[in-house]
VOGU-3710 file (C-alpha; in Angstrom, 3 decimals, decimal comma):
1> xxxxxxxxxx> -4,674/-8,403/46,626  -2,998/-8,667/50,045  -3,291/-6,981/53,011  -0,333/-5,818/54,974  -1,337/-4,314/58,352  -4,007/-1,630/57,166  -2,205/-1,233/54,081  -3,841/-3,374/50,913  -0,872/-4,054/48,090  -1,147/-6,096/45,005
11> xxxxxxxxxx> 1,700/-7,550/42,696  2,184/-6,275/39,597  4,792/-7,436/36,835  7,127/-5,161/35,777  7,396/-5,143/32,029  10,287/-3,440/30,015  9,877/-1,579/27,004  12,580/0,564/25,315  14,492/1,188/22,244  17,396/2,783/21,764
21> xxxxxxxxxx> 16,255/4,343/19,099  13,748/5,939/21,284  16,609/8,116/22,821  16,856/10,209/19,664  13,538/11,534/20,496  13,432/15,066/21,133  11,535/14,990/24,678  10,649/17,608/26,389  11,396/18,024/30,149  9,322/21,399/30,351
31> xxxxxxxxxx> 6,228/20,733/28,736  3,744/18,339/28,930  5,522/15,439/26,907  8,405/14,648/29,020  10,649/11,137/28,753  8,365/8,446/29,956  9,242/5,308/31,807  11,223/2,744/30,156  8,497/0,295/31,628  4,906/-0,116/32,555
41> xxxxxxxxxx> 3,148/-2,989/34,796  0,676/-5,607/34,226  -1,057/-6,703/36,769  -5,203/-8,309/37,333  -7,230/-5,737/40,000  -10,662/-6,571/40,696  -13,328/-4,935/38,492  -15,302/-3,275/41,247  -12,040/-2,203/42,950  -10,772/-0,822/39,716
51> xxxxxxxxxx> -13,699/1,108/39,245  -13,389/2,727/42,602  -9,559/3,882/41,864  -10,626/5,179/38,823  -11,796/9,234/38,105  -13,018/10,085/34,597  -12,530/13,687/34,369  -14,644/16,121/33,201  -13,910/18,689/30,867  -15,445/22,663/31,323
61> xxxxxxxxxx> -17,111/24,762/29,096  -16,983/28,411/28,466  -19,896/28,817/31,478  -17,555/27,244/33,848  -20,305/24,710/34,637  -19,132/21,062/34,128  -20,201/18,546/30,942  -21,390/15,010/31,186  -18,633/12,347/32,062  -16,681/12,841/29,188
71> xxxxxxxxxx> -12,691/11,700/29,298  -9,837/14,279/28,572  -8,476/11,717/26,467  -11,116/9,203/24,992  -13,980/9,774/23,267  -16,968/10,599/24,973  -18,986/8,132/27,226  -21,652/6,091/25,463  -24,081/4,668/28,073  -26,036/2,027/25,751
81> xxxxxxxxxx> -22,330/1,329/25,112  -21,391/0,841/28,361  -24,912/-1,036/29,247  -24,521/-3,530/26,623  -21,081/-4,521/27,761  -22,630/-5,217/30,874  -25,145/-7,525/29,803  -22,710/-9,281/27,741  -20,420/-9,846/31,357  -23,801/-11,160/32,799
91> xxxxxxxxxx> -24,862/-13,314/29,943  -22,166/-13,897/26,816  -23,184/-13,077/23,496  -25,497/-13,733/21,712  -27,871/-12,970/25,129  -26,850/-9,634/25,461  -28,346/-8,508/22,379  -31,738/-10,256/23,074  -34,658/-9,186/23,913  -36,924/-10,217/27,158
101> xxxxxxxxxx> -39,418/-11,997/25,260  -36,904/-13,937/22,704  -34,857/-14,902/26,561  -38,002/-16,402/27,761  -38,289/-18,825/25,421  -37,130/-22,147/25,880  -35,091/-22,614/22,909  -32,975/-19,551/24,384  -31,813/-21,207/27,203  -27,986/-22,528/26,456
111> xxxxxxxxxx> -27,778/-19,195/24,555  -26,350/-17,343/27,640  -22,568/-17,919/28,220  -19,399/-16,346/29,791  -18,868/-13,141/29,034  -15,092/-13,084/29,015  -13,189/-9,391/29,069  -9,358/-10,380/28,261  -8,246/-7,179/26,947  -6,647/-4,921/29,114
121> xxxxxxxxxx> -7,605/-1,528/30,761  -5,317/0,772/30,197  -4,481/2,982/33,212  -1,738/6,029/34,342  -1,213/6,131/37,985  -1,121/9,717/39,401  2,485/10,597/40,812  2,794/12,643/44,310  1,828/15,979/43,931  -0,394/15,505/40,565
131> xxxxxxxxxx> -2,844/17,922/39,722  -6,244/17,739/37,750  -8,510/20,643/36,634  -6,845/22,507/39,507  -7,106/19,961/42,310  -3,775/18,337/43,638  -3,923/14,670/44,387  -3,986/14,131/48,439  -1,617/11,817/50,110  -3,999/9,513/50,956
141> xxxxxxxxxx> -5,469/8,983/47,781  -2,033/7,932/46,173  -0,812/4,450/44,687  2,453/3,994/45,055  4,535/1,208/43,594  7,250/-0,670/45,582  9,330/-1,253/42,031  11,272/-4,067/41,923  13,191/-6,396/39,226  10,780/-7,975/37,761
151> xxxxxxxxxx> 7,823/-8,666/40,202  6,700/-5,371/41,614  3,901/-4,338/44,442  1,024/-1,658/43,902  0,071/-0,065/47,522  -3,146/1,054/48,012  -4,181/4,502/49,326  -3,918/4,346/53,076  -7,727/4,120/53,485  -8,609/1,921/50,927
161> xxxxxxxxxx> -11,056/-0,688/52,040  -13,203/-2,084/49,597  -15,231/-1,127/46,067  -17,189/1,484/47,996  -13,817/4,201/48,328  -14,133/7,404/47,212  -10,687/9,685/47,359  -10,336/12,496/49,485  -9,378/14,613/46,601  -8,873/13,264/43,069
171> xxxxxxxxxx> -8,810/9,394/41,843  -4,917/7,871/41,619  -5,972/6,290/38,667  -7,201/7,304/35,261  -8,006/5,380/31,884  -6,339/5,551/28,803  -8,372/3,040/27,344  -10,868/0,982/27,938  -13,593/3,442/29,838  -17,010/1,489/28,302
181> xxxxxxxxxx> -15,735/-1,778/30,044  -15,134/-0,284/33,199  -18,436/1,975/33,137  -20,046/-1,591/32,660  -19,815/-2,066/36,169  -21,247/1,480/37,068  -24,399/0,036/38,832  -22,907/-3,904/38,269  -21,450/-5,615/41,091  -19,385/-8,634/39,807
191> xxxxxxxxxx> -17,882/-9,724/42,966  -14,795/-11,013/43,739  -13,649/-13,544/41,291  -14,079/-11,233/38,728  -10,730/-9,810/38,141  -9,679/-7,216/34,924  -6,262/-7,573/33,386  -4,327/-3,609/33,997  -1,308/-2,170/32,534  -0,661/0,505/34,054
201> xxxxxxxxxx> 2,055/3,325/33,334  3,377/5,700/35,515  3,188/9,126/35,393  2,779/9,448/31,993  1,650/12,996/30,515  -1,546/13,933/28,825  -0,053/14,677/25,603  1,959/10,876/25,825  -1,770/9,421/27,303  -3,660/11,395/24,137
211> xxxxxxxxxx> -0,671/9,543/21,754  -1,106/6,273/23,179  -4,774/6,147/22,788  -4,498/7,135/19,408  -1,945/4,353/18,782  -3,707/2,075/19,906  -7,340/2,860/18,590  -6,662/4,869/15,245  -3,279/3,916/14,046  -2,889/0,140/13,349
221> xxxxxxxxxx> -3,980/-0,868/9,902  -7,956/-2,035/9,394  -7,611/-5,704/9,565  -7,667/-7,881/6,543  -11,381/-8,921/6,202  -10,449/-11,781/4,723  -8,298/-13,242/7,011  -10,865/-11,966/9,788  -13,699/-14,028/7,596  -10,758/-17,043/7,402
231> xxxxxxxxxx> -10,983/-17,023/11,500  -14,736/-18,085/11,091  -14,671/-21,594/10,841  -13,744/-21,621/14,231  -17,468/-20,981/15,246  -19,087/-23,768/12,620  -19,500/-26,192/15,552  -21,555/-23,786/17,959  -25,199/-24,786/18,196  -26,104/-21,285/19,047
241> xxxxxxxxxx> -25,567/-20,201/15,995  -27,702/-22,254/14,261  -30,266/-20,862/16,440  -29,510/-17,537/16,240  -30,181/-17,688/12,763  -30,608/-14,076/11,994  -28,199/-12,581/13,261  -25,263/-11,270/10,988  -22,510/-13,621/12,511  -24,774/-16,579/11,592
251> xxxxxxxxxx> -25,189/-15,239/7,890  -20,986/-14,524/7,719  -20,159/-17,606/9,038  -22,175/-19,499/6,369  -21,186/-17,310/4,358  -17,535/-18,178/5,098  -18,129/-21,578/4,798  -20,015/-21,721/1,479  -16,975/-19,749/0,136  -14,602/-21,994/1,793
261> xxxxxxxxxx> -16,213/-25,141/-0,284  -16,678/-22,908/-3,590  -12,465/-22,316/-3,233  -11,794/-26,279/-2,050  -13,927/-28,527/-4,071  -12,776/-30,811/-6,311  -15,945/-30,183/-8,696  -16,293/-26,140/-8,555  -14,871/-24,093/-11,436  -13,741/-21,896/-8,523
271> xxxxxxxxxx> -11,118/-24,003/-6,987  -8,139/-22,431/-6,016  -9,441/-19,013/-7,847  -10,696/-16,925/-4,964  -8,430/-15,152/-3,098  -8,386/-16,753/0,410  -6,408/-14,103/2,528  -6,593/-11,216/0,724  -2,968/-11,020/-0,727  -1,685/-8,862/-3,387
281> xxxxxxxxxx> -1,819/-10,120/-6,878  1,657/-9,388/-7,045  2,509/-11,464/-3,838  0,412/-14,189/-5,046  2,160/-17,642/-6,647  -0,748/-17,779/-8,735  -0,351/-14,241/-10,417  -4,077/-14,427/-12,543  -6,821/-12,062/-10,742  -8,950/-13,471/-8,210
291> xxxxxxxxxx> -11,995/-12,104/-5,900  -11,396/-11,842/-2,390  -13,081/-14,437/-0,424  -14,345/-11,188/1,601  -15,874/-9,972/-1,691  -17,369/-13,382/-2,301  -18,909/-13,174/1,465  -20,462/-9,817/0,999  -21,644/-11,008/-2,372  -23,391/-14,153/-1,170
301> xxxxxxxxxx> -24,822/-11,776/2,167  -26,278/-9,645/-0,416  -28,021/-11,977/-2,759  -28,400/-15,929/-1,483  -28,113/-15,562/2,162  -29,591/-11,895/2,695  -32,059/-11,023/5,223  -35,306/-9,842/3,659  -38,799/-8,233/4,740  -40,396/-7,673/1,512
311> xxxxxxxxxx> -38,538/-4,727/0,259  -36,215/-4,978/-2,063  -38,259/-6,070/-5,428  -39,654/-8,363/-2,715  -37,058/-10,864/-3,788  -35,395/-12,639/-0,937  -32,356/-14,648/-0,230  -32,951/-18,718/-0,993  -30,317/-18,976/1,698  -32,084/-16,102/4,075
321> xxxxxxxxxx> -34,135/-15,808/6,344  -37,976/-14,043/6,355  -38,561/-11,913/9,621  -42,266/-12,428/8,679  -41,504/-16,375/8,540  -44,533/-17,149/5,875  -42,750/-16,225/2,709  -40,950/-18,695/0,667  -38,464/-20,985/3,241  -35,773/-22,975/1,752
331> xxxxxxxxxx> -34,615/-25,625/4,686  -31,641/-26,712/2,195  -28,591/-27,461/4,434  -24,819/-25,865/3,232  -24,155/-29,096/1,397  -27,164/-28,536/-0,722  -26,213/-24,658/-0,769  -22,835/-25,108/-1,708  -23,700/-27,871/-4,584  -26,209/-25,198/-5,680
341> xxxxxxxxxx> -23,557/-22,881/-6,171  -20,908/-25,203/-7,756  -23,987/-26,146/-10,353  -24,060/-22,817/-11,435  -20,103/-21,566/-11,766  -19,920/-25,340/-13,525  -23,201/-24,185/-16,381  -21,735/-20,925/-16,090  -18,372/-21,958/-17,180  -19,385/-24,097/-19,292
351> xxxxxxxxxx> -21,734/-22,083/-21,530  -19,182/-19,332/-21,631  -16,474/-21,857/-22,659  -18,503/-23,229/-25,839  -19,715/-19,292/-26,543  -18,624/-17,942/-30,114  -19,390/-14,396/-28,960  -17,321/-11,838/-30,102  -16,059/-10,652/-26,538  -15,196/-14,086/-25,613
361> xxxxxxxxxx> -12,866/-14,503/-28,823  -11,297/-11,051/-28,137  -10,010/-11,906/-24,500  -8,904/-15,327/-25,357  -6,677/-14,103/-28,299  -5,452/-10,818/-26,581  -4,476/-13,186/-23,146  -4,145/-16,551/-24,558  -0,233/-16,219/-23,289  -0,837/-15,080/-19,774
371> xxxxxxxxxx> -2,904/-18,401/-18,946  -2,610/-21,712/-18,083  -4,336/-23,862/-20,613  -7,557/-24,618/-18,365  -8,152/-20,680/-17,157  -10,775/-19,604/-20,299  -9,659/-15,688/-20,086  -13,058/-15,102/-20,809  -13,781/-16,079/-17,221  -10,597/-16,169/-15,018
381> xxxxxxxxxx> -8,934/-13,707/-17,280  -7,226/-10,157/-16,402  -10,102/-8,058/-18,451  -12,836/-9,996/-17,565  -15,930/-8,986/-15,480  -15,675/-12,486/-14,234  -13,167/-12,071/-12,231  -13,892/-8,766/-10,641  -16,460/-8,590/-7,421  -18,954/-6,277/-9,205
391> xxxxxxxxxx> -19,038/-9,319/-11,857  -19,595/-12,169/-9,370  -21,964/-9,961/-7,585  -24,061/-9,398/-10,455  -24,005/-13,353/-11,514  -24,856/-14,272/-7,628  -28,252/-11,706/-7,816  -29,244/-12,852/-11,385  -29,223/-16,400/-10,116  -30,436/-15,760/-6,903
401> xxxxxxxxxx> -33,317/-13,656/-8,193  -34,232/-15,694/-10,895  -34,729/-18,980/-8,913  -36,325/-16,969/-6,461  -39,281/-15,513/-8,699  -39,371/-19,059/-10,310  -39,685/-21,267/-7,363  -43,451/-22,524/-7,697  -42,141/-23,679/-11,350  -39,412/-25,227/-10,400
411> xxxxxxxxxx> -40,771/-27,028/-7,297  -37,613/-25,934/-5,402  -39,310/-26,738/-2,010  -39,228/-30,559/-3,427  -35,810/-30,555/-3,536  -35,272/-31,577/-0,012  -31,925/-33,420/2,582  -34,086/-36,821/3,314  -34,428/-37,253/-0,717  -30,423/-36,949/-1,120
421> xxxxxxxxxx> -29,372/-38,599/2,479  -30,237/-41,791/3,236  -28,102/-41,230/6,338  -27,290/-38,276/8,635  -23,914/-37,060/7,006  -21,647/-34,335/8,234  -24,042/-31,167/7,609  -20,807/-28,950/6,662  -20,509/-27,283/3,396  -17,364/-28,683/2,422
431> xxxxxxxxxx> -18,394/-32,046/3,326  -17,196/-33,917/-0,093  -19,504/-36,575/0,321  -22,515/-34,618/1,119  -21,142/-32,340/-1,863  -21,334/-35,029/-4,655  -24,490/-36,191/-3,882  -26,264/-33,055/-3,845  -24,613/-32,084/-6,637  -25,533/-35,450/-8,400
441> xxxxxxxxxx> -29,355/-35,368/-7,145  -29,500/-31,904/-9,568  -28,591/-34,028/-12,062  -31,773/-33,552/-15,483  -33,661/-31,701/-12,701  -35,926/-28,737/-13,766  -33,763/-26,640/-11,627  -30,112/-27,675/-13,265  -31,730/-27,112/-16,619  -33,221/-24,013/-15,864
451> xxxxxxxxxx> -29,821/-22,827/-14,788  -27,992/-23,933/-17,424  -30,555/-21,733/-19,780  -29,648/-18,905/-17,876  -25,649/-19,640/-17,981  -26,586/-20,065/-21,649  -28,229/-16,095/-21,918  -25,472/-15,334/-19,648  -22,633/-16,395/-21,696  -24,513/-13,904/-24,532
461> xxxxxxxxxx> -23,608/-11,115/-22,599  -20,398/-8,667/-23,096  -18,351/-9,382/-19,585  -15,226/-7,261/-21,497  -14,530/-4,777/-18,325  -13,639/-1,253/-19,705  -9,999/-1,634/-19,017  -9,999/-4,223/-21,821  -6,772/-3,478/-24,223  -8,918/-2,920/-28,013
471> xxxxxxxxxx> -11,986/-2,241/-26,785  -13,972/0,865/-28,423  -14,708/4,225/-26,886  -18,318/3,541/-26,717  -18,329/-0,037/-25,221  -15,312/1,228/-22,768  -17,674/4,456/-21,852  -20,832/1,910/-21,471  -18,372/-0,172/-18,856  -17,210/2,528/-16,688
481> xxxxxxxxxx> -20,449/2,678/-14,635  -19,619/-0,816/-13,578  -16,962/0,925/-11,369  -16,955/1,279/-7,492  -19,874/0,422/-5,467  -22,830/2,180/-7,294  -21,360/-0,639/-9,841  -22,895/-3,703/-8,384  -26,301/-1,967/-8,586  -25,891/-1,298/-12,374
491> xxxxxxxxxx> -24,814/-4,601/-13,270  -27,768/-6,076/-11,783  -29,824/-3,930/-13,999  -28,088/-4,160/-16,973  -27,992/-8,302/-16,438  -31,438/-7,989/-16,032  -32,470/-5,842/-18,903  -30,165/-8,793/-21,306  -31,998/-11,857/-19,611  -35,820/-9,767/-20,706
501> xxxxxxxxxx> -34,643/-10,717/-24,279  -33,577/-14,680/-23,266  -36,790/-17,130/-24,534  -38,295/-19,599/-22,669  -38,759/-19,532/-18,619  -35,555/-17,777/-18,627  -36,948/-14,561/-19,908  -40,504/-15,167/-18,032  -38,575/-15,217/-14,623  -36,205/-12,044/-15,668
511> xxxxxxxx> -39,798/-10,027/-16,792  -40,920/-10,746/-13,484  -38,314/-8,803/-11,602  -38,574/-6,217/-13,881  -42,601/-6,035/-13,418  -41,514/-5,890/-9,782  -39,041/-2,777/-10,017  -42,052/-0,692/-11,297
//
């Protein structure tokens, strides 16, 4: 901002935005959605200056007697909100979310980083002669704009001195969106080098404020979660993470990454059949069905890489993480994950390939057109539970649950990194190196053979979905519960309740977690 005599001014770009189209619009002059500006202005203010130019108006009730700061046009003010966005200016994430004691410790210490806001506030500036809840703006208090070409110039109320200014009458400026970043610095004094990107329209109605708001906020289409989980990667390489070990972003990012080598690897039955960015079948080159990889994430943070207390069964994730920290710990890195998880989809397909079971016969000969010669239907196939996320889901817990209740037997804590690496090695899932010889150090173990037994009991099981073209009316009726999200529940049961009657430590470990659900 510059100062010209008493006057302070800051430039502002003048940005134009108009259709043609948008003259067709039936606007109306008299009411309170009048033609806007063909242009609005960007333009960086300082946060505590901001602040002070900004009123956040307060709606009545029927007493006359005002609410708490509440917006005309946003939602209402959240203070924890607002509080948390200032610790995250202060101190980056993940610091903000900390508590004192876990900041004190010395392991915390390059946890705290910048705590960038680049999204813009959005802001109308009050024309001459504006009124609000029955109070007209004062000369003094207004902004006016010096509008120019391309590079414009704010001025500053005549008075206007520093973060401290309060109007004479009613603030020149008020948000559109963004309100919880600016109420950040409520009681938060930044200084001056820290700066908020603005655009700010001019004279814009309520009704066009409420509109933009909502187009902004309610109107664009929910992102993709799995291009948002493709984004991930980008994270792998911060340490913090690592640390931070609980926290959700931690879990999705490995997650994302175990998914990542399940879809790459040369040696998973999985390659190229998970649905990376969440297309359409229809828009797909490869037309057969495929799982989301966001499916596949929320499987694998459900089952292998949960969080877990003690509830549920008291079965944990082997990939988790106990709060309590003296149940069973698994310090496998994502190589050893992900060759964990390529073992089983290998057994899994395997076992179901060699399987004479009725079902499996059924899909094969009612698809055996649609496929390419290496896609079994009974796995990859249109009409398989395979190849639905309720399906994976239910194969993820099994496993999962199994090798968790059968740890002690299977000595999984001996399976360890300094065993399979002579030499540090890049400690990313879809390392192939690191891959192969984790996958190869399974090799005749107790734990490969114990799950190929259960890929054996699995590949017993009826995975026809009830959509399946031939099926009867009492197998279709007994796969509808299967269906939306009460599905993945069932299909852990019912998986369950097939592996009781599997021999051998198979059905010892699934009699376990059924001893547990009493």
């Amino acid at each position: 901002m510059k100062k010209m005599g008493n006057k302070k001014t800051l430039p502002a770009i003048k940005v134009n935005q108009w259709l043609s189209e948008w003259d067709e619009v039936d606007f109306d002059e008299n009411a309170q959605q009048k033609k806007p500006s063909p242009h609005f202005f960007l333009c960086a203010i300082k946060a505590k200056e901001l602040k002070s130019l900004t009123g956040v108006y307060r709606r009545s009730v029927k007493d006359g007697t005002p609410r708490l700061s509440d917006p005309n046009v946003q939602r209402g003010h959240e203070e924890s909100r607002s509080k948390l966005i200032g610790e995250f200016v202060k101190f980056g994430y993940p610091w903000c979310e900390m508590t004192d004691a876990r900041r004190s410790t010395n392991s915390a210490k390059n946890l705290q980083k910048p705590g960038w806001l680049p999204s813009a506030i959005i802001v109308n500036i009050l024309p001459k002669n504006a009124s609000r809840n029955g109070v007209q703006i004062s000369e003094r208090d207004i902004v006016t704009i010096d509008d120019h070409e391309t590079l414009s110039q704010f001025n500053y109320p005549t008075d206007f001195s520093n973060g401290n200014w309060k109007p004479e009458s009613i603030y020149p400026l008020e948000v559109i969106d963004g309100q919880h970043r600016l109420w950040a610095f409520e009681n938060f004094d930044p200084g001056d080098n820290f700066e908020l990107p603005v655009i700010a329209f001019y004279d814009l109605d309520r009704s066009w404020q409420a509109y933009l708001f909502w187009s902004v906020n309610i109107t664009p289409k929910k992102i993709n979660k799995s291009l948002a989980f493709d984004l991930y990667p980008l994270l792998r390489k911060e340490d913090w993470l690592d640390q931070f070990a609980g926290h959700s972003i931690y879990r999705e990012t490995r997650c994302q990454e175990l998914v990542e080598a399940l879809w790459s690897s040369h040696r998973s039955p999985w390659r190229s059949k998970i649905n990376m960015l969440g297309e359409k079948q229809s828009e797909r080159e490869n037309k057969t069905r495929m799982v989301s990889q966001a499916a596949w994430i929320k499987s694998l943070l459900s089952t292998f890489v949960k969080e877990w207390t003690g509830s549920d069964l008291k079965i944990g994730g082997l990939f988790g993480a106990s709060k309590n920290g003296n149940e069973l710990f698994l310090p496998w890195n994502r190589p050893m994950q992900a060759a964990l998880l390529i073992t089983i989809g290998n057994h899994l397909q395997e076992s179901i390939k060699n399987t004479d079971q009725h079902w499996a016969k059924s899909l094969r000969l009612g698809m055996q057109n649609d496929f390419l010669l290496e896609d079994d239907p009974a796995m990859f196939g249109e009409y398989s539970l395979l190849s639905t996320d309720q399906g994976i889901r239910g194969v993820l817990h099994v496993y999962n649950d199994l090798l968790f209740v059968s740890a002690e037997e299977l000595e999984l804590e001996k399976w360890t990194a300094e065993d399979i690496f002579q030499e540090k090695l890049n400690n990313s899932a879809t390392d192939i190196d690191a891959q192969d010889r984790a996958i190869d150090s399974l090799a005749d173990s107790d734990i490969e053979k114990f799950i190929e037994s259960v890929a054996v009991c699995l590949a017993n099981y009826d995975w026809r979905t009830s959509a399946t073209p031939g099926i009867d009316e009492a197998e279709r009726k007994s796969k509808l519960i299967f269906r939306g999200s009460s599905g993945y529940k069932e299909i852990r049961k019912e998986l369950i309740s097939h592996l009781n009657t599997c021999q051998g430590p198979v059905g010892i470990a699934a009699k376990k977690i059924s001893d547990r659900a009493k």
